[in-house]
Each structure stands twice: as structure tokens, then as C-alpha cells.
N, CA, C and O atoms as a Tinker XYZ file with bonds, in Angstrom:
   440  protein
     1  N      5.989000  -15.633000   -5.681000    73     2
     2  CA     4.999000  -15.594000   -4.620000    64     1     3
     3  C      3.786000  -14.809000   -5.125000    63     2     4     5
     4  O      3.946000  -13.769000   -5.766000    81     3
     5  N      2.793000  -15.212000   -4.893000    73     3     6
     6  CA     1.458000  -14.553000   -5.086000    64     5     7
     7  C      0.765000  -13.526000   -4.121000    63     6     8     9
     8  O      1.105000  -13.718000   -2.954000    81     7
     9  N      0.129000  -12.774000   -4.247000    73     7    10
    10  CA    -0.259000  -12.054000   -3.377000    64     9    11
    11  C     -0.991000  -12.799000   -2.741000    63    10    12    13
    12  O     -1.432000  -12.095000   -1.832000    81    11
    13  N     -1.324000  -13.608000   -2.668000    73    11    14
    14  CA    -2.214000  -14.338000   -1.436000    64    13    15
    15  C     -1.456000  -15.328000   -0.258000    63    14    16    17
    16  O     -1.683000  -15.660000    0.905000    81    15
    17  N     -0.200000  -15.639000   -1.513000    73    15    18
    18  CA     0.859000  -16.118000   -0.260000    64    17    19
    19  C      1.310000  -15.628000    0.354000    63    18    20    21
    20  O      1.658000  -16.136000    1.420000    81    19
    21  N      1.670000  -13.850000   -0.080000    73    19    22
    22  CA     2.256000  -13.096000    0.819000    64    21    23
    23  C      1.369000  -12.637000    1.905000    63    22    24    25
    24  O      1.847000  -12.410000    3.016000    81    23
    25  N     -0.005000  -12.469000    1.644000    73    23    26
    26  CA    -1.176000  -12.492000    2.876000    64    25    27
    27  C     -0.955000  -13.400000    3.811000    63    26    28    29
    28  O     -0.727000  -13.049000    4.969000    81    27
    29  N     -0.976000  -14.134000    3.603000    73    27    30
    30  CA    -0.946000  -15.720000    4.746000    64    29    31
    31  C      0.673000  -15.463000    5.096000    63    30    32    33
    32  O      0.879000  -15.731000    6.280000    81    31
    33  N      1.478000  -15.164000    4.626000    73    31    34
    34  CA     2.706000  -15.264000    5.172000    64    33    35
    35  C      2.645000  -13.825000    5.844000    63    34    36    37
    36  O      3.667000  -13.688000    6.516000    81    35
    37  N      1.942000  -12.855000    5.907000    73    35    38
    38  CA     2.113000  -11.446000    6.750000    64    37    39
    39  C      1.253000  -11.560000    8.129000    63    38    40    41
    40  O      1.586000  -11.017000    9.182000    81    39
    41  N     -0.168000  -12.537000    7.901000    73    39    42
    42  CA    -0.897000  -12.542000    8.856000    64    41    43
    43  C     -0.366000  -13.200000   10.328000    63    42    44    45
    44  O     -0.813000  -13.144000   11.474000    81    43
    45  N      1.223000  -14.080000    9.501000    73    43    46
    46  CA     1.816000  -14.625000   10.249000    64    45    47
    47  C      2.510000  -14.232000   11.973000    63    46    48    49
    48  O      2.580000  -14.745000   13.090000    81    47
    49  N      3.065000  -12.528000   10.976000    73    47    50
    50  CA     3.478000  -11.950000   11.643000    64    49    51
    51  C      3.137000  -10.846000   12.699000    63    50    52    53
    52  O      4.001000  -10.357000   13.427000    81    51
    53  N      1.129000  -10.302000   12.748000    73    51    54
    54  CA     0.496000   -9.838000   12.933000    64    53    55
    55  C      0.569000   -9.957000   14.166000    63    54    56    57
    56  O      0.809000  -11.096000   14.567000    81    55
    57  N      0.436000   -9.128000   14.947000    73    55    58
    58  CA    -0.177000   -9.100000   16.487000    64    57    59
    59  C     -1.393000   -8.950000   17.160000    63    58    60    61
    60  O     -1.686000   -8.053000   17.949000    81    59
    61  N     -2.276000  -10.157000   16.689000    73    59    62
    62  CA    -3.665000   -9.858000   17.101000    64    61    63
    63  C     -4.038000   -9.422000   18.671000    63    62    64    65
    64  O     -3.402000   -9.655000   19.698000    81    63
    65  N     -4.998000   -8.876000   18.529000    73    63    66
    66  CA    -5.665000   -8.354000   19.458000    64    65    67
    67  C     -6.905000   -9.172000   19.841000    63    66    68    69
    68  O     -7.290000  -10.040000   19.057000    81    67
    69  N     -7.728000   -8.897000   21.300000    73    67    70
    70  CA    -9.389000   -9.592000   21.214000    64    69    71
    71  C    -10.341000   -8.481000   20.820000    63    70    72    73
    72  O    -11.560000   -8.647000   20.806000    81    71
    73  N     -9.621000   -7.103000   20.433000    73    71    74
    74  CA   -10.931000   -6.583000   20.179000    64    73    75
    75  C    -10.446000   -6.357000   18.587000    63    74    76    77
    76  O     -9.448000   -5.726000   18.237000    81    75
    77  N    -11.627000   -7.187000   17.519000    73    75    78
    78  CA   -11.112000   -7.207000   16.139000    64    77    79
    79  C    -11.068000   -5.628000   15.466000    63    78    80    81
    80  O    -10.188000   -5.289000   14.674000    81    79
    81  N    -12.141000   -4.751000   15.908000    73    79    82
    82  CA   -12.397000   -3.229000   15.457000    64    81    83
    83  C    -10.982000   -2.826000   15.821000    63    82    84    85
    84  O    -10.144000   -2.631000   14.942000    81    83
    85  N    -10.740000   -2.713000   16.975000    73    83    86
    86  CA    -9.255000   -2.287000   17.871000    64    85    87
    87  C     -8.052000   -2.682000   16.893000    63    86    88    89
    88  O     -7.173000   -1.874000   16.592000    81    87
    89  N     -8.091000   -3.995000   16.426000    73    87    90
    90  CA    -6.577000   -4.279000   15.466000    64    89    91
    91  C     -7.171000   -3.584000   13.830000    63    90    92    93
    92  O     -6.476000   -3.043000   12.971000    81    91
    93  N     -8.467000   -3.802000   13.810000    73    91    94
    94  CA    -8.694000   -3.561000   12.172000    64    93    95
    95  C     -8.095000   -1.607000   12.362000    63    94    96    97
    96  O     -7.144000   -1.425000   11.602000    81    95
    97  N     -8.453000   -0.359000   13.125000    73    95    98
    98  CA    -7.979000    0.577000   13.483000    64    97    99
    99  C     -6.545000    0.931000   13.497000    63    98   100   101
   100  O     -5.949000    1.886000   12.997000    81    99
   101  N     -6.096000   -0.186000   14.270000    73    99   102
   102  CA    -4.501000    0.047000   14.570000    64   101   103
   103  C     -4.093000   -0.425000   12.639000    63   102   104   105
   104  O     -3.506000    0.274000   11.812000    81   103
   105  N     -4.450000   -1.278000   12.536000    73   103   106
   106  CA    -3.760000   -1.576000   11.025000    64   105   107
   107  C     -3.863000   -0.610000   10.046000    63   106   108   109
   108  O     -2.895000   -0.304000    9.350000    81   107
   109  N     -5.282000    0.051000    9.896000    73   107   110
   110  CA    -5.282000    1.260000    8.879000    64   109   111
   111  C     -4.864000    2.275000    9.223000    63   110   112   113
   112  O     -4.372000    2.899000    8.283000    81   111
   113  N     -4.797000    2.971000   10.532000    73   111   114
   114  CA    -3.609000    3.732000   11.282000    64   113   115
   115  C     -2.335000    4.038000   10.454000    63   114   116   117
   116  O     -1.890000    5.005000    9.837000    81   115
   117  N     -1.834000    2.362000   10.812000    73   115   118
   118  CA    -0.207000    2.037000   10.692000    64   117   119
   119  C     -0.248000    2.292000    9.202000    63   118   120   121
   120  O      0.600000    3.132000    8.903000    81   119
   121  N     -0.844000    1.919000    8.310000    73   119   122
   122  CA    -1.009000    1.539000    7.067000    64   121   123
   123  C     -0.456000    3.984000    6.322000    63   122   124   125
   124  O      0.496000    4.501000    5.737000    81   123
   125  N     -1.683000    4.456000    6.862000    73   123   126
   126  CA    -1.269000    5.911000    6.552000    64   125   127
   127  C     -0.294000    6.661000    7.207000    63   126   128   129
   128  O     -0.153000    7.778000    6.709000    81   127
   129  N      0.603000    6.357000    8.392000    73   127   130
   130  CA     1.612000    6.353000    8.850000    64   129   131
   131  C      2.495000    6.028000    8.153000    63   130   132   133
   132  O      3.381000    6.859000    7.955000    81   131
   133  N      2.589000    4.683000    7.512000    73   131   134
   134  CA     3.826000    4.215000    6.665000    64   133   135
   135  C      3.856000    5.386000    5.363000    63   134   136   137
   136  O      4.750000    6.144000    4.987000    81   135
   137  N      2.777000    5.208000    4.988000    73   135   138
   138  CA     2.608000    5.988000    3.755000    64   137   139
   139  C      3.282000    7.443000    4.071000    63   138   140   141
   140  O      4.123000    7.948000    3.328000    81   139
   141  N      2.726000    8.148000    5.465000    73   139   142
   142  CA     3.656000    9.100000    5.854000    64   141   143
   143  C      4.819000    9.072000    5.849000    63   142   144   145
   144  O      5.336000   10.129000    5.487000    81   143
   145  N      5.489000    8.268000    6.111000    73   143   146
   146  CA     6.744000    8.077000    5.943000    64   145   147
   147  C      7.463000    7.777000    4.821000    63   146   148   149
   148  O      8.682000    7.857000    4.970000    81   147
   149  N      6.929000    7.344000    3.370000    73   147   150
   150  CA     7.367000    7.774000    2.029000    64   149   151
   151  C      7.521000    8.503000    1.600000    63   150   152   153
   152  O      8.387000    8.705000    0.750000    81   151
   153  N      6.156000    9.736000    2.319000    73   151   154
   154  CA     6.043000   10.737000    1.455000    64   153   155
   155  C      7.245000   11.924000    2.147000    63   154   156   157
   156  O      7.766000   12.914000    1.633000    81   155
   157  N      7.383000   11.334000    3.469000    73   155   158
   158  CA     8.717000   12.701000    4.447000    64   157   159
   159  C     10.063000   12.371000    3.470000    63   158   160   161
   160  O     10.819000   13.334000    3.342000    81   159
   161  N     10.507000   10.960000    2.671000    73   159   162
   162  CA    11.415000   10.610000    2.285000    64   161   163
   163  C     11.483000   11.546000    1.157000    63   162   164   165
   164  O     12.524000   12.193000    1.045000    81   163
   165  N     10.447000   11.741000    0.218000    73   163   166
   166  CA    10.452000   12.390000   -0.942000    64   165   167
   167  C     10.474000   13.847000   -0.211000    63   166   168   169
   168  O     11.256000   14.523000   -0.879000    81   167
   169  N      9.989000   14.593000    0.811000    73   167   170
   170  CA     9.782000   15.669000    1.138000    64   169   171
   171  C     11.552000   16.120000    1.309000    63   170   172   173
   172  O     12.305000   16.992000    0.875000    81   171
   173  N     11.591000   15.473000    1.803000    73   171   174
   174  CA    13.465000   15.998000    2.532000    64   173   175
   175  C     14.674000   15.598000    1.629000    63   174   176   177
   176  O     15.861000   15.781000    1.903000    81   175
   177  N     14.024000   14.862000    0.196000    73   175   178
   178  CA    14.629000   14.470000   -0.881000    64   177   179
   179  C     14.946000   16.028000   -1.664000    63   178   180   181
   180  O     16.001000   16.627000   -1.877000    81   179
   181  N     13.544000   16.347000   -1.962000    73   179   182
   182  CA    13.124000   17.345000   -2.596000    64   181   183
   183  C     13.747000   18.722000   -1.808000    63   182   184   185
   184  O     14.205000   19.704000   -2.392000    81   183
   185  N     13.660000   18.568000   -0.543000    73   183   186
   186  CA    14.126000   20.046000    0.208000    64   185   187
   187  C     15.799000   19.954000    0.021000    63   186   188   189
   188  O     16.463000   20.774000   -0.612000    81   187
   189  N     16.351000   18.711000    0.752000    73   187   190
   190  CA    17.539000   18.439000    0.359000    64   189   191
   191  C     18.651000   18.278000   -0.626000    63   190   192   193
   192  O     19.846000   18.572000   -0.643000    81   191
   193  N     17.776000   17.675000   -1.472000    73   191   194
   194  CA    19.344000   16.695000   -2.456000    64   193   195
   195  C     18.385000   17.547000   -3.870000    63   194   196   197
   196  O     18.487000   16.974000   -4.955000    81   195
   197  N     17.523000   18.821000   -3.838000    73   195   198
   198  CA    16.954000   19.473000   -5.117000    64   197   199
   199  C     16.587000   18.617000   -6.045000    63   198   200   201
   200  O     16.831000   18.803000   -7.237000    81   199
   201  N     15.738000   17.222000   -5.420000    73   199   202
   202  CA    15.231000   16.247000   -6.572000    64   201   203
   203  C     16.057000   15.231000   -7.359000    63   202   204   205
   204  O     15.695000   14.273000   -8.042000    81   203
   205  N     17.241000   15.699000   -7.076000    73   203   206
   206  CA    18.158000   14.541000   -8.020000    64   205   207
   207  C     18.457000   13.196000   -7.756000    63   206   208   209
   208  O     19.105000   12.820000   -6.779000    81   207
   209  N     17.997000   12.486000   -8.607000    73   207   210
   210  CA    16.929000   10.867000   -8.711000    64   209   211
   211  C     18.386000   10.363000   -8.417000    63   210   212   213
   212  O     18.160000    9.264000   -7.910000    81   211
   213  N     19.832000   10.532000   -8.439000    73   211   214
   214  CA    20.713000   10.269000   -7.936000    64   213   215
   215  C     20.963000   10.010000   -6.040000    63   214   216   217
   216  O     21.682000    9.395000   -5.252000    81   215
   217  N     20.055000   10.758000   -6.070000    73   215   218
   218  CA    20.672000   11.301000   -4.453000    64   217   219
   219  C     19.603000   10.621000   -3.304000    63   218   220   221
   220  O     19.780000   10.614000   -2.086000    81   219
   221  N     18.413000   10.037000   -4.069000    73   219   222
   222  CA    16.752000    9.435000   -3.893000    64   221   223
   223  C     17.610000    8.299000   -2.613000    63   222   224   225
   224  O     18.780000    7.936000   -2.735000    81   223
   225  N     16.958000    8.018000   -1.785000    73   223   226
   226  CA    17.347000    7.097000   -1.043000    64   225   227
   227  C     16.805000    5.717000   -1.257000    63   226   228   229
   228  O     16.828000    4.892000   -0.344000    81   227
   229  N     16.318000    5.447000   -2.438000    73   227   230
   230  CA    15.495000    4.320000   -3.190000    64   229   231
   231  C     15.900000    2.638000   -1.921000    63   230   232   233
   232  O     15.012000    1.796000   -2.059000    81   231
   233  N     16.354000    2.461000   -1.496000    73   231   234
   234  CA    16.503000    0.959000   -0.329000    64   233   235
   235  C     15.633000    1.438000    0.926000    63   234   236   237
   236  O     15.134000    0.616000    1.694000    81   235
   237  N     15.497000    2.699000    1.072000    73   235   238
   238  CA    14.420000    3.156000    2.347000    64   237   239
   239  C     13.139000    3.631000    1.880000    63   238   240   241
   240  O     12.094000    3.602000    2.530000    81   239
   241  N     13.276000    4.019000    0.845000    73   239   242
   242  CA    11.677000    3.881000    0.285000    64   241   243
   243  C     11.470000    2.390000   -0.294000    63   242   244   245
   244  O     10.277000    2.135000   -0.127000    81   243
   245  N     11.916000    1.636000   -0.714000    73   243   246
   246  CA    11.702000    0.342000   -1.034000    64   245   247
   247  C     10.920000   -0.962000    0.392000    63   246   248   249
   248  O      9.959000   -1.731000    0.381000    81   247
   249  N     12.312000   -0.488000    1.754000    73   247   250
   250  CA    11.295000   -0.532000    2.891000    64   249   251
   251  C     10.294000   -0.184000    3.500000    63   250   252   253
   252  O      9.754000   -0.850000    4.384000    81   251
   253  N      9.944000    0.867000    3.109000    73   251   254
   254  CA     8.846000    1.804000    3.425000    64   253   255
   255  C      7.716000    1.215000    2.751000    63   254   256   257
   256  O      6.615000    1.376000    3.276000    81   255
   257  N      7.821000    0.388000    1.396000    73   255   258
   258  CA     7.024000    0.491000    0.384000    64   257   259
   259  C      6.396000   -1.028000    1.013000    63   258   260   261
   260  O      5.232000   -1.429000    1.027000    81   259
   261  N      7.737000   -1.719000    1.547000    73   259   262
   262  CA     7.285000   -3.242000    1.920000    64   261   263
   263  C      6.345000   -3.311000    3.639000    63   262   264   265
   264  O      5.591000   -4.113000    4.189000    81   263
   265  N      6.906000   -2.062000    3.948000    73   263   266
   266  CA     6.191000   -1.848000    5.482000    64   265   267
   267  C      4.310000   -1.635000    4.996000    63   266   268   269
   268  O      3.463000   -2.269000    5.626000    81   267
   269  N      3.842000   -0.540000    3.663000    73   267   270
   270  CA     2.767000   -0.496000    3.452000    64   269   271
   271  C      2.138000   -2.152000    2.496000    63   270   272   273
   272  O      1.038000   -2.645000    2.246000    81   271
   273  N      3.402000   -2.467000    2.261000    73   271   274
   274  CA     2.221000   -3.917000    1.676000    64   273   275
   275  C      1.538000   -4.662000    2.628000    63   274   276   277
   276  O      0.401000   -5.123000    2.525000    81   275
   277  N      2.642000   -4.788000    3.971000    73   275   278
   278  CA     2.255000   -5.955000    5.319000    64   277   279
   279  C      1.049000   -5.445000    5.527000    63   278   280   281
   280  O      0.168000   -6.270000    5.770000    81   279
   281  N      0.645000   -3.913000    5.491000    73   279   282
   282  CA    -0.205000   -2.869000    5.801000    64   281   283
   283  C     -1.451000   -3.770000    4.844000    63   282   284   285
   284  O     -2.367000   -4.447000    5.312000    81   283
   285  N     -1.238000   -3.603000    3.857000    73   283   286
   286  CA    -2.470000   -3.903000    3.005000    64   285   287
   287  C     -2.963000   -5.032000    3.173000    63   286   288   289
   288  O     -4.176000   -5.177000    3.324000    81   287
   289  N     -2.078000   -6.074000    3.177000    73   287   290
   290  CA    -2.467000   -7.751000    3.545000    64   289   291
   291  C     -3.015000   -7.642000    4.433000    63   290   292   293
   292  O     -4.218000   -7.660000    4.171000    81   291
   293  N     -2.788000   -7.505000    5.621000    73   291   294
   294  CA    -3.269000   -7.745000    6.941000    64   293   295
   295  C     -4.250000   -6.851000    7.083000    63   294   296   297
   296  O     -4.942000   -7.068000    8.078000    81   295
   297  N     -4.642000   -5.671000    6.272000    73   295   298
   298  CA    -6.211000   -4.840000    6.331000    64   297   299
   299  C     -6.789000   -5.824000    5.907000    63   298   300   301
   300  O     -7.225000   -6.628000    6.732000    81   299
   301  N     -6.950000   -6.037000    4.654000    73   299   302
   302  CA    -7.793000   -6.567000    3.638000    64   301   303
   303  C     -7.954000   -8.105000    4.219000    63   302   304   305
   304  O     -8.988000   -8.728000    3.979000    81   303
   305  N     -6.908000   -8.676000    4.976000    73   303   306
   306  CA    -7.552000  -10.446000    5.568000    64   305   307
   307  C     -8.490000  -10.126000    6.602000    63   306   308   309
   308  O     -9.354000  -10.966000    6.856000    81   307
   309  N     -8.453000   -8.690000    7.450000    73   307   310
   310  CA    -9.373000   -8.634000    8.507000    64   309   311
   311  C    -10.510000   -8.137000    7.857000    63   310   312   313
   312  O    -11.490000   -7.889000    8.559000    81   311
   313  N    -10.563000   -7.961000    6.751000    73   311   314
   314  CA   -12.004000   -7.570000    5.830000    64   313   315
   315  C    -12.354000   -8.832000    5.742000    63   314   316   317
   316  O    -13.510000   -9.159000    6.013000    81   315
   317  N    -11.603000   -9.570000    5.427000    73   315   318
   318  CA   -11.984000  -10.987000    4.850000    64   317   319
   319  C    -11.748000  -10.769000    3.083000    63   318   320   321
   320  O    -12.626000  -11.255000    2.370000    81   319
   321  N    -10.812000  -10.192000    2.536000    73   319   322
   322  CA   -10.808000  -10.188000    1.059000    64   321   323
   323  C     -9.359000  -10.563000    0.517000    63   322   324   325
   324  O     -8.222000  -10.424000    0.969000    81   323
   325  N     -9.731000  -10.934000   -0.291000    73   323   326
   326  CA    -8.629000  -11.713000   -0.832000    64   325   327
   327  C     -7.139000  -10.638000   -1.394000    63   326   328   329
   328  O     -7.406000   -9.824000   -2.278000    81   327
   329  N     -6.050000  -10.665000   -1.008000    73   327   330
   330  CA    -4.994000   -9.761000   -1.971000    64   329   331
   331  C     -5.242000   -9.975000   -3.103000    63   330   332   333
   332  O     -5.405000   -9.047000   -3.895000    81   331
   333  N     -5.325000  -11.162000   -3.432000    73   331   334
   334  CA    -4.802000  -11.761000   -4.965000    64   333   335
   335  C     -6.309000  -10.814000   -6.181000    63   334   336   337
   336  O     -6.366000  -10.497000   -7.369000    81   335
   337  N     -7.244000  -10.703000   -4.999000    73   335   338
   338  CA    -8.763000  -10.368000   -5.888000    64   337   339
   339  C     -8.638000   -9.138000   -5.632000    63   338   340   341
   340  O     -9.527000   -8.574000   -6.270000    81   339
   341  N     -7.901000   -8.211000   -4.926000    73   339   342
   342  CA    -7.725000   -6.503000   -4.883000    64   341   343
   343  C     -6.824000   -6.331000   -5.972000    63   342   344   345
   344  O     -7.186000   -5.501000   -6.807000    81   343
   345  N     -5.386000   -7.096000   -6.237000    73   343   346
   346  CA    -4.963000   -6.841000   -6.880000    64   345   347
   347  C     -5.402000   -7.165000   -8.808000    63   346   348   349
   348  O     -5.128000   -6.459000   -9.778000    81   347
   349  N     -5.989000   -8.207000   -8.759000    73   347   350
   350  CA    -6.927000   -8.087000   -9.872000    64   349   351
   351  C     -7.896000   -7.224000  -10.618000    63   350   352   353
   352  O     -8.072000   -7.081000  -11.828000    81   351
   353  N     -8.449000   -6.714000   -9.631000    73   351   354
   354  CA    -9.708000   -5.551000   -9.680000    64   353   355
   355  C     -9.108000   -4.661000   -9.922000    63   354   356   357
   356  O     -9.664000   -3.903000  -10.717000    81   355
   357  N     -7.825000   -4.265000   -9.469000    73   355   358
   358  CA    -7.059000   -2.598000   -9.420000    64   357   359
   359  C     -6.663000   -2.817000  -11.038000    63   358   360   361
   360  O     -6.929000   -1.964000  -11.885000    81   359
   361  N     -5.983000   -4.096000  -11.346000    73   359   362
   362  CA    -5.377000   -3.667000  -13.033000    64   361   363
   363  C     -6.684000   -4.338000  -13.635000    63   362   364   365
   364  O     -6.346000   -4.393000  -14.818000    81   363
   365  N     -7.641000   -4.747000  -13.596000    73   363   366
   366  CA    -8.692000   -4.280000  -14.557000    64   365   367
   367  C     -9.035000   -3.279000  -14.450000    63   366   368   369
   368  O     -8.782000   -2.627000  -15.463000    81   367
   369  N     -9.719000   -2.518000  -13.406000    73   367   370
   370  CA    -9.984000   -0.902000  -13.213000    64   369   371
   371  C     -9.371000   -0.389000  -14.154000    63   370   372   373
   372  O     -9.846000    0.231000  -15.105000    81   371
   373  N     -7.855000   -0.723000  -13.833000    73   371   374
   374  CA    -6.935000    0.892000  -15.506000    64   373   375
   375  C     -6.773000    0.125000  -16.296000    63   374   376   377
   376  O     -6.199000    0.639000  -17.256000    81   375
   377  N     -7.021000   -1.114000  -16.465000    73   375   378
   378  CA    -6.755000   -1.641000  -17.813000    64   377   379
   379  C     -8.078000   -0.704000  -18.356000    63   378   380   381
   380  O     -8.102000    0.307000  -19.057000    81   379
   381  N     -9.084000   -1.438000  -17.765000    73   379   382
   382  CA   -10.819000   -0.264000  -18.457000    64   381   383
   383  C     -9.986000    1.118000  -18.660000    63   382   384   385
   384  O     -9.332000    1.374000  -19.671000    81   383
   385  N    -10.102000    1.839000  -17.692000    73   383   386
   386  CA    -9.942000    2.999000  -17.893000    64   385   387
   387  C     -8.998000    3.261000  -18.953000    63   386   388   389
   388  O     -9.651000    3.827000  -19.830000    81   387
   389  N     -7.569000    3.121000  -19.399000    73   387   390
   390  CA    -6.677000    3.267000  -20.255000    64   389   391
   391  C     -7.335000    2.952000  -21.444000    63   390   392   393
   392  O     -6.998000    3.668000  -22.387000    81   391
   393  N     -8.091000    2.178000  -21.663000    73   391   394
   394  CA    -8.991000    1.266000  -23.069000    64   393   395
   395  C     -9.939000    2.532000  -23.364000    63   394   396   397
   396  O    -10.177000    2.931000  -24.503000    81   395
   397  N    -10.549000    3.222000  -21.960000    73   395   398
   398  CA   -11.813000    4.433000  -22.586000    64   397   399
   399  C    -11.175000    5.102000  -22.669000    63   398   400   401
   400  O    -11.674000    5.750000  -23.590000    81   399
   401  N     -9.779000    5.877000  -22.273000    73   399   402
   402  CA    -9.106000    6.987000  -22.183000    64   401   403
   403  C     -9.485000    7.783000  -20.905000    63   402   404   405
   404  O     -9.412000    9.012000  -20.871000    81   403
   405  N     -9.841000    7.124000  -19.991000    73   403   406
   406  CA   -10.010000    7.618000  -18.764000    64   405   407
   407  C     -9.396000    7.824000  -17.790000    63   406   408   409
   408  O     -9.809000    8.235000  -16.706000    81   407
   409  N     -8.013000    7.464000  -18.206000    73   407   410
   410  CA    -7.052000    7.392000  -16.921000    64   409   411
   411  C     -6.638000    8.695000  -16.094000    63   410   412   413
   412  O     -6.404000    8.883000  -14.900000    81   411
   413  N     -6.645000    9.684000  -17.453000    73   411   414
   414  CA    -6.541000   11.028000  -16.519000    64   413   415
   415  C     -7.807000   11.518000  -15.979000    63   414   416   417
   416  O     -8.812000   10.907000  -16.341000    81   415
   417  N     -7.965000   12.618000  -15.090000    73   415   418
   418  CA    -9.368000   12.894000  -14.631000    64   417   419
   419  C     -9.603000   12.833000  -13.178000    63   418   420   421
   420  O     -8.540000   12.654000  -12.584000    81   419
   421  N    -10.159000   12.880000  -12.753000    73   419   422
   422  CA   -10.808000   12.427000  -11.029000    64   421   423
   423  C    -11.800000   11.502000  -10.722000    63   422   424   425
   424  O    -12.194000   10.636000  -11.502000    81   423
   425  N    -12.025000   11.600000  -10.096000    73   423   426
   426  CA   -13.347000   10.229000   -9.813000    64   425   427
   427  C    -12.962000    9.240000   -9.715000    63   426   428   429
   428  O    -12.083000    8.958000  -10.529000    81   427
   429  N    -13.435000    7.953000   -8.521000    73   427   430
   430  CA   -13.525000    6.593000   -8.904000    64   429   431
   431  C    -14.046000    6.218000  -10.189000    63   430   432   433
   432  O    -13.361000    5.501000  -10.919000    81   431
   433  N    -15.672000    6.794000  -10.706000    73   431   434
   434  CA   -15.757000    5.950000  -11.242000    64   433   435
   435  C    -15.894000    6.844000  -13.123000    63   434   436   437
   436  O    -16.875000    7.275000  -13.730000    81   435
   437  N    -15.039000    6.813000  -13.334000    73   435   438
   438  CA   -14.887000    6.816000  -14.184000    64   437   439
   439  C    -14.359000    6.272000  -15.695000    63   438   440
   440  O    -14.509000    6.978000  -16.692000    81   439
């Protein structure tokens, strides 16, 4: 599956709204919420089980991970932009960057 099929197959599942600002909000919302919720997995990993990649609950962060993709598709179709062309742009970005030696550092644009 391509990332653009998986767009069209997420938008499927979307619950539009009539006010488009109102769903584009609720989606980037949901979108750093989910992400919250990866990062509590690693938090209570780390407080709990002292880091050991044994003990990682890896099938609930894996859901977590698929809850922020629906997240991304369904932002980026109410932009009007393509998955398949975000995900392109992102591995040229570090392909560049890795090629100048830029990968470590801060900044977009570097």
C-alpha cells in the first residue's frame, strides 16, 4: 500500500464536520494527543520496567503509532497535500542533510 492509498482509505473513516477549520483543529488536536500517548508509554516504561527493551510494550506503541498515521493522512488531505509527496520530501530532506553532514544540529533548515 502506498501512502496515498492509505490517505484515501483513512479519509474513509473520518468524521467530517460542516465547519472545515473545526475538523482541520480537532484533527491536529487528536494528532498531539496520540503522540501524547506514546510518549506516557515510554514514560511509565522508563519509571516502571527501568528501560528494559524487554519489558517495552511494543503492540501498544505500534497502535499508538497507527492511531498518529490516520492523524497525519487525514491532516494533510484537509490541507489538500498529498501523503505520498510529504513522505517524499521528508527522505529527501535527510537524505540532503546526511550527504552535507547535517543531520545532527537544530534548525529546519539546515
Amino acid at each position: 500500500m502506498t501512502f496515498d492509498e492509505y490517505q484515501a482509505k483513512a479519509i474513509t473513516t473520518n468524521l467530517t464536520k460542516q465547519d472545515q477549520l473545526q475538523e482541520l483543529m480537532q484533527q491536529v488536536l487528536g494528532l498531539g494527543d496520540e503522540a501524547g500517548e506514546v510518549l506516557a508509554i515510554f514514560k511509565k516504561w522508563i519509571r516502571d520496567n527501568n528501560a528494559d527493551i524487554d519489558l517495552l510494550d511494543k503492540a501498544n506503541v505500534a497502535k499508538e503509532l497507527g492511531d498518529i498515521l490516520w492523524y497525519i493522512a487525514v491532516v494533510a488531505h484537509d490541507l489538500g497535500v498529498s501523503f505520498d509527496d510529504i513522505a517524499t520530501a521528508n527522505i529527501e530532506k535527510l537524505r540532503s542533510r546526511k550527504e552535507r553532514g547535517t543531520l545532527t544540529g537544530s534548525g529546519d533548515n539546515r
